[in-house]
MARNUPA-703204 format. One line per 3 residues: for each residue x, y, z of C-alpha. Coordinates in pm, 1 decimal, always signed. Layout:
N
X Y Z; ...
end
This chain:
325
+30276.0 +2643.3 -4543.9; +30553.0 +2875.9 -4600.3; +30841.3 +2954.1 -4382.3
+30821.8 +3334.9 -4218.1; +31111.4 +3464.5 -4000.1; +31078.9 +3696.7 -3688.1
+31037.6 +4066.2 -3770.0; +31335.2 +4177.9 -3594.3; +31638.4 +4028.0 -3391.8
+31474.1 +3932.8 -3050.4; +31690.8 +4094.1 -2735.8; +31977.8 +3958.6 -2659.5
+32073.0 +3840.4 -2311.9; +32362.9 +4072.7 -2119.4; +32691.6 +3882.2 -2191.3
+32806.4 +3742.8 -1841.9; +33158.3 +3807.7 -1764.2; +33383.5 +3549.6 -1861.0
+33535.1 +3336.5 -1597.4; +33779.6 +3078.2 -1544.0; +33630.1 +2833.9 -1777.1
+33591.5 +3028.0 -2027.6; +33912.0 +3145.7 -2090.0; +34062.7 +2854.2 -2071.9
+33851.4 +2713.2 -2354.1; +33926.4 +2978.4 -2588.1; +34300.0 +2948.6 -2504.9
+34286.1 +2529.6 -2533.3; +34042.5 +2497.0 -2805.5; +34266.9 +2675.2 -3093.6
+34537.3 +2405.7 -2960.1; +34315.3 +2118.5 -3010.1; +34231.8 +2262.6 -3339.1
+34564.1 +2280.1 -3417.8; +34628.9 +1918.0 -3294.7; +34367.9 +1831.8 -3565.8
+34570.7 +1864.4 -3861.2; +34790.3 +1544.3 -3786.0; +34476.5 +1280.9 -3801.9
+34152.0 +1280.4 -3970.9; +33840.6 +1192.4 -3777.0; +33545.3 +992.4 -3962.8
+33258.2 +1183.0 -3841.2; +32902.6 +1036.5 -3835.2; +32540.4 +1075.4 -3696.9
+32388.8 +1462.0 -3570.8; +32161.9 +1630.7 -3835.4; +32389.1 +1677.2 -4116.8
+32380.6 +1935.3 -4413.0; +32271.3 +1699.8 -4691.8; +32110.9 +1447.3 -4449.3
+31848.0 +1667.2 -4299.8; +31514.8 +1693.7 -4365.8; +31351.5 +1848.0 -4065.6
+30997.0 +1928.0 -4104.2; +30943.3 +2333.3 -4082.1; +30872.0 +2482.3 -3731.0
+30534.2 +2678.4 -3716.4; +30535.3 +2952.2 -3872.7; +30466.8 +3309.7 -3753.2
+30172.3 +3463.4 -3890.0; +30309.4 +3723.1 -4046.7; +30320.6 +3720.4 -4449.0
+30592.2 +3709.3 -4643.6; +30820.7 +3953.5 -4671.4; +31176.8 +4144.0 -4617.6
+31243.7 +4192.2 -4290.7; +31431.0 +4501.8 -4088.0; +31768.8 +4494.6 -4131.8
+31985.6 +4384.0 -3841.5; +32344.5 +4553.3 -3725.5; +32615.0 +4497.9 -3906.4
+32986.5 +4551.3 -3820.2; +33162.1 +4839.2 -3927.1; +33354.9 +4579.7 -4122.8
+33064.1 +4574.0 -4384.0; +33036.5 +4851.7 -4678.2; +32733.4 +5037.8 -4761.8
+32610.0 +4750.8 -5027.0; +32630.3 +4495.8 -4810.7; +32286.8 +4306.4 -4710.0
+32285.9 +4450.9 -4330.2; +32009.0 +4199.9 -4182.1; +31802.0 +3915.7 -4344.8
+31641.8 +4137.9 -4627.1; +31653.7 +3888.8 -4916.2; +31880.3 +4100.9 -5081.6
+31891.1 +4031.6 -5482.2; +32204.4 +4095.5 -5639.1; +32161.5 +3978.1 -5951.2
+32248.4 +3581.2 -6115.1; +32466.9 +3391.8 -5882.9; +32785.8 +3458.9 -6105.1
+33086.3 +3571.7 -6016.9; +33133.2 +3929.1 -5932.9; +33501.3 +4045.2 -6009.9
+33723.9 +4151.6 -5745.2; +33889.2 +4487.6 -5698.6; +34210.3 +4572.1 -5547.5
+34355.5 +4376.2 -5252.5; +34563.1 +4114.6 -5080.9; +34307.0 +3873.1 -5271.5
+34295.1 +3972.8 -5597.4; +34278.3 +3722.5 -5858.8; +34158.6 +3459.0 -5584.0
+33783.8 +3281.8 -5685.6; +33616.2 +3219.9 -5375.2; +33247.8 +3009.8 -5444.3
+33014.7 +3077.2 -5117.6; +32726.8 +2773.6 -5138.3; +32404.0 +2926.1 -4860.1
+32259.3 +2573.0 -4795.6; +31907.4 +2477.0 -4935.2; +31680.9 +2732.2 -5082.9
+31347.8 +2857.4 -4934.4; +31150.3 +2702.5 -5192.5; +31255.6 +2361.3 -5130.2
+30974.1 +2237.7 -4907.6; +30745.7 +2375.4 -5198.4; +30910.4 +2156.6 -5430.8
+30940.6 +1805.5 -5279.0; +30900.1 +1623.9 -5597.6; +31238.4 +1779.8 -5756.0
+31468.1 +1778.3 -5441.5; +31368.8 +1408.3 -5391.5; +31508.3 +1332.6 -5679.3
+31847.1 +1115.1 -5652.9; +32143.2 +1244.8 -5796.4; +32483.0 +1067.7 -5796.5
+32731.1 +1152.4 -5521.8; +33013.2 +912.9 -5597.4; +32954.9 +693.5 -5344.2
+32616.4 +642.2 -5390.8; +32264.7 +843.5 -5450.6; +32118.2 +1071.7 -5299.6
+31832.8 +1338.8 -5272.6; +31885.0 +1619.2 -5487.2; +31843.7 +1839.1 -5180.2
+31643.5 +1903.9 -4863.4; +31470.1 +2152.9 -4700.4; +31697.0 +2259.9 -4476.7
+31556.3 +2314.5 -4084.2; +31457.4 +2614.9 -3918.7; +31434.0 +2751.3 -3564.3
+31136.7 +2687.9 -3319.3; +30982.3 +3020.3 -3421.5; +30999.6 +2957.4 -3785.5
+31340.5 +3153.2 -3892.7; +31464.6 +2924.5 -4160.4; +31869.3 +2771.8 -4243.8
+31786.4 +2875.1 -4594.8; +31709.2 +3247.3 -4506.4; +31999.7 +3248.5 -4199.8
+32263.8 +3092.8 -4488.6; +32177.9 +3330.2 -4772.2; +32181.7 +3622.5 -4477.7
+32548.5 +3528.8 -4412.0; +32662.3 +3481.7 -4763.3; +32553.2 +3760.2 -4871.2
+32786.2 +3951.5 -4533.3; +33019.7 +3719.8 -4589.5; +33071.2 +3794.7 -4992.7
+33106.6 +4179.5 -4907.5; +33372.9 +4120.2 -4684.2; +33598.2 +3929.6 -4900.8
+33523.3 +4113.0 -5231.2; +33705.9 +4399.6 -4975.1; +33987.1 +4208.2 -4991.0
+33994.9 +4175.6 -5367.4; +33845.8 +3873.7 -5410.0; +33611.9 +3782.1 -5730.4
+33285.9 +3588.1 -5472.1; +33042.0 +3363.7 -5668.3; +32753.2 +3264.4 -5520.6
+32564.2 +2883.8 -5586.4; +32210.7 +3076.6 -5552.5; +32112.8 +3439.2 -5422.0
+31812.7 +3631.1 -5375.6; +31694.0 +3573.0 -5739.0; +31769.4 +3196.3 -5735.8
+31514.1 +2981.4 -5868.7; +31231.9 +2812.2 -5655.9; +31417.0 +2552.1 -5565.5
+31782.5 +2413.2 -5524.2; +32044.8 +2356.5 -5714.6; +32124.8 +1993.9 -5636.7
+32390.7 +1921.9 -5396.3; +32566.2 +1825.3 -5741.2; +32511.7 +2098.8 -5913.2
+32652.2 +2294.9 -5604.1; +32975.3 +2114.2 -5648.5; +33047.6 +2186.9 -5993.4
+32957.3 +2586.6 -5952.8; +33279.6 +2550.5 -5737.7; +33449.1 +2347.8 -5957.7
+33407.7 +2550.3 -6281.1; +33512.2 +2846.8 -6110.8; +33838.9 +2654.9 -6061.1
+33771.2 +2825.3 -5712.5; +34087.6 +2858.5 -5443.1; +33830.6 +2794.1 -5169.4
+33465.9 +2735.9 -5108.2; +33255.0 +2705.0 -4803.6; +32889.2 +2594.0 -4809.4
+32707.0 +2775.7 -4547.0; +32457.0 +2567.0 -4294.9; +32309.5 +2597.2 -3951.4
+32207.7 +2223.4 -3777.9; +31872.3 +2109.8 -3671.1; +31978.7 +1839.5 -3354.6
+31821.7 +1855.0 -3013.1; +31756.8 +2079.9 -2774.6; +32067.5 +2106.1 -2564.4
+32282.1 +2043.6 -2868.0; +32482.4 +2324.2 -2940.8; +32803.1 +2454.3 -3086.1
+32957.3 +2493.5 -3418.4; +33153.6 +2231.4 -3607.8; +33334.1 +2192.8 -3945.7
+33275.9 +1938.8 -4161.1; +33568.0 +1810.9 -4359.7; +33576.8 +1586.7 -4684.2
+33683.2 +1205.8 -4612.9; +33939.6 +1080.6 -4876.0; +33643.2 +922.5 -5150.9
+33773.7 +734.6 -5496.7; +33438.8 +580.9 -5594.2; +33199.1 +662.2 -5928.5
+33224.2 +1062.1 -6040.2; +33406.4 +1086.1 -5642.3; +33791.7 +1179.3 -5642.7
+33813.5 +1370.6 -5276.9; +34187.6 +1285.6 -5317.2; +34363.2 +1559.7 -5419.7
+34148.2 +1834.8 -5188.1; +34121.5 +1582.7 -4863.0; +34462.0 +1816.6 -4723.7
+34444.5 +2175.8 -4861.0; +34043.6 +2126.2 -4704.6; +34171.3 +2035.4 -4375.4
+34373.3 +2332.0 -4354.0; +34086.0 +2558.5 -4447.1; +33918.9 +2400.8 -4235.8
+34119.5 +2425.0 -3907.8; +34172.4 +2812.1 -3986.1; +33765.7 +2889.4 -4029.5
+33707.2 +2691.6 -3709.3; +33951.7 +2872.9 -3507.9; +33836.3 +3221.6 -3658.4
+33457.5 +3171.1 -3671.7; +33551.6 +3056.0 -3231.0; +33752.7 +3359.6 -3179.1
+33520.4 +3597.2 -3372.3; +33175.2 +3461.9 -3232.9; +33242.0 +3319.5 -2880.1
+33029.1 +3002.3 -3036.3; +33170.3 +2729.1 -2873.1; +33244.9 +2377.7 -3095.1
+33011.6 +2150.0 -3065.7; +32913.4 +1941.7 -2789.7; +32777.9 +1685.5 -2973.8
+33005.8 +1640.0 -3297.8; +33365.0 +1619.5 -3331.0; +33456.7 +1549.8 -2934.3
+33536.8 +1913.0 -2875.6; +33754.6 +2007.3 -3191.3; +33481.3 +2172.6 -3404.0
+33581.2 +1943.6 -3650.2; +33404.6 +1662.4 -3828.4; +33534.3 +1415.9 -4138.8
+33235.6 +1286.0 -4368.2; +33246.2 +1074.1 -4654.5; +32835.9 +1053.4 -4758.8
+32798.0 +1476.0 -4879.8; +32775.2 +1485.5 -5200.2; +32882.3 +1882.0 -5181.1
+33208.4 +1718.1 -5051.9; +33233.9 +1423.1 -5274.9; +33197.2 +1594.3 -5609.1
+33448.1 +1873.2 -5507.0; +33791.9 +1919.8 -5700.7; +33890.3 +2269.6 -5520.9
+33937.7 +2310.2 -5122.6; +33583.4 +2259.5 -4963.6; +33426.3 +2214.3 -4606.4
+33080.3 +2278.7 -4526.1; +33031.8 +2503.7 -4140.1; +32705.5 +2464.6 -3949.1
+32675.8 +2754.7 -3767.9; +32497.9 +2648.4 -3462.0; +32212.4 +2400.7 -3348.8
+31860.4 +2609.8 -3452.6; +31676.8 +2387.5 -3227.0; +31870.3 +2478.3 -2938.3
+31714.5 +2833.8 -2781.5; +32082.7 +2959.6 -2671.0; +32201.8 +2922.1 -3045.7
+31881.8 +3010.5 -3185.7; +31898.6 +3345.7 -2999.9; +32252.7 +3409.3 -3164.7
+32141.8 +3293.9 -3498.0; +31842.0 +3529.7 -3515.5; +32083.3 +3818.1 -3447.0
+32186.8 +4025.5 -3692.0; +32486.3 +4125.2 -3503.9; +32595.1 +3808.7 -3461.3
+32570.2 +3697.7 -3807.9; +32826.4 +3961.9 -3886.3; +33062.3 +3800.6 -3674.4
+33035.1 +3502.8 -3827.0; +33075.6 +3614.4 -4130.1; +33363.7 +3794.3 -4019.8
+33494.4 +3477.4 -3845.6; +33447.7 +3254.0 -4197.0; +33588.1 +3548.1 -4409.2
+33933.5 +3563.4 -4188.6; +33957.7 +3204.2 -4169.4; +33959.1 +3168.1 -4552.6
+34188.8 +3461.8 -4594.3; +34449.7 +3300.2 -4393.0; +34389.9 +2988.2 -4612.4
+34443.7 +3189.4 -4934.9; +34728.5 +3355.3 -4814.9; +34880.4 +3100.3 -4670.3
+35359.5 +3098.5 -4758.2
end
């Protein structure tokens, strides 16, 4: 049974007028964010990136197929992949930069899971080494309620996400993209794309699969790890920064609030079992976007207008990283 997204982005709900409480979360949480960077959190439990292996929603019963592109910014150029149409752009290689506060700056962009995967459940169950121990190769990645998969929403994003920064002058490699093959690359694999690059930042994209009622973003942050191939060492504090900046961005760009359910209110999470994270020697977090399972996220998720701003939210937040005195 394959995965098949919704034709078009469903109608969105009127934003209500902010009150009160709203404003004073978007003034506090950038503070707590903030407040972050002085003590590291060891997150656990929630669906996360590696970890899940949700079994896919019904599908729609439409076939296969590209769908109508969604709105994008005026922040995207005329190449950029304007809804979820599967753009292919060629081997996931590096595509140099032009002119621009970030040129000569790698950036690696990792979509989580692939499509494919729940296709191929004999190769992504294979264990690789993650340092601290083994794991599955990769999973399938989870989907929303109507069948709109992480693996299509993560690619969607990347691919906004890459033209926005190759604005700025940055050379963008991608771990897989529209051409990819069937199935994975390995959670491994993924790490050393970034490390080869000798990349000054990379962000593997996601979007959670938790319960209904679940919702919010978080960032998940490499644990200090000196076990097998694992050195997190030398990246556990130039992560955290990049960390802290996408979270308050991708809050002040999206109106997503951090998660309710993760990371007591800070958007933040520490993990020490992602092999993604583990096997990393450049600056690398993982974001999950939002809960798919949850309809209020799901219905931002499935927007195409939406994804731009959070691609626009993850693009500033590594900017200010890379820029950084």
């Amino acid at each position: 049974m394959s995965y098949t997204g919704p034709d078009f982005d469903p109608p969105q709900q009127r934003r209500p007028r902010r009150g009160p409480l709203t404003v004073a979360l978007a003034a506090l949480v950038p503070g707590a964010l903030l407040g972050w960077l002085v003590y590291e959190e060891v997150g656990g439990g929630g669906s996360g990136a590696e970890v899940r292996t949700a079994s896919p929603a019904p599908a729609s019963s439409a076939s296969p197929r590209s769908s109508a592109p969604g709105t994008a910014s005026s922040a995207a150029s005329s190449d950029a992949s304007p809804g979820d149409d599967g753009k292919v752009s060629g081997t996931p290689s590096a595509r140099p930069g032009g002119t621009g506060p970030l040129k000569g700056k790698v950036v690696v962009i990792d979509p989580g899971h692939n499509p494919g995967n729940f296709r191929h459940t004999a190769e992504i169950n294979r264990q690789v080494d993650i340092g601290t121990n083994r794991k599955e190769c990769d999973t399938t990645g989870t989907s929303t309620n109507d069948g709109y998969t992480e693996a299509r929403f993560s690619l969607d994003v990347a691919h906004r996400l890459r033209t926005l920064l190759e604005q700025q002058g940055a050379t963008v490699k991608l771990t897989r993209d529209g051409d990819s093959p069937a199935w994975g690359p390995c959670v491994d694999e993924r790490a050393r794309i970034g490390n080869t690059a000798r990349a000054d930042a990379a962000v593997s994209i996601h979007a959670d699969g938790s319960a209904p009622g679940n919702r919010g973003f978080h960032v998940i942050l490499p644990g200090s790890v000196h076990a097998g191939a694992a050195d997190t060492r030398p990246i556990v504090g130039p992560s955290h920064d990049l960390g802290v900046r996408i979270a308050g961005n991708f809050l002040r760009e999206t109106g997503e609030p951090p998660s309710n359910y993760l990371g007591e209110g800070t958007g933040l999470v520490t993990r020490t079992d992602l092999g993604g994270l583990n096997l990393s020697t450049v600056p690398k977090v993982f974001i999950e976007c939002g809960n798919m399972r949850d309809s209020k996220d799901a219905a931002l998720l499935t927007s195409g207008a939406w994804r731009q701003k959070a691609a626009q939210g993850i693009s500033e937040g590594i900017v200010s990283f890379l820029r950084r005195s």
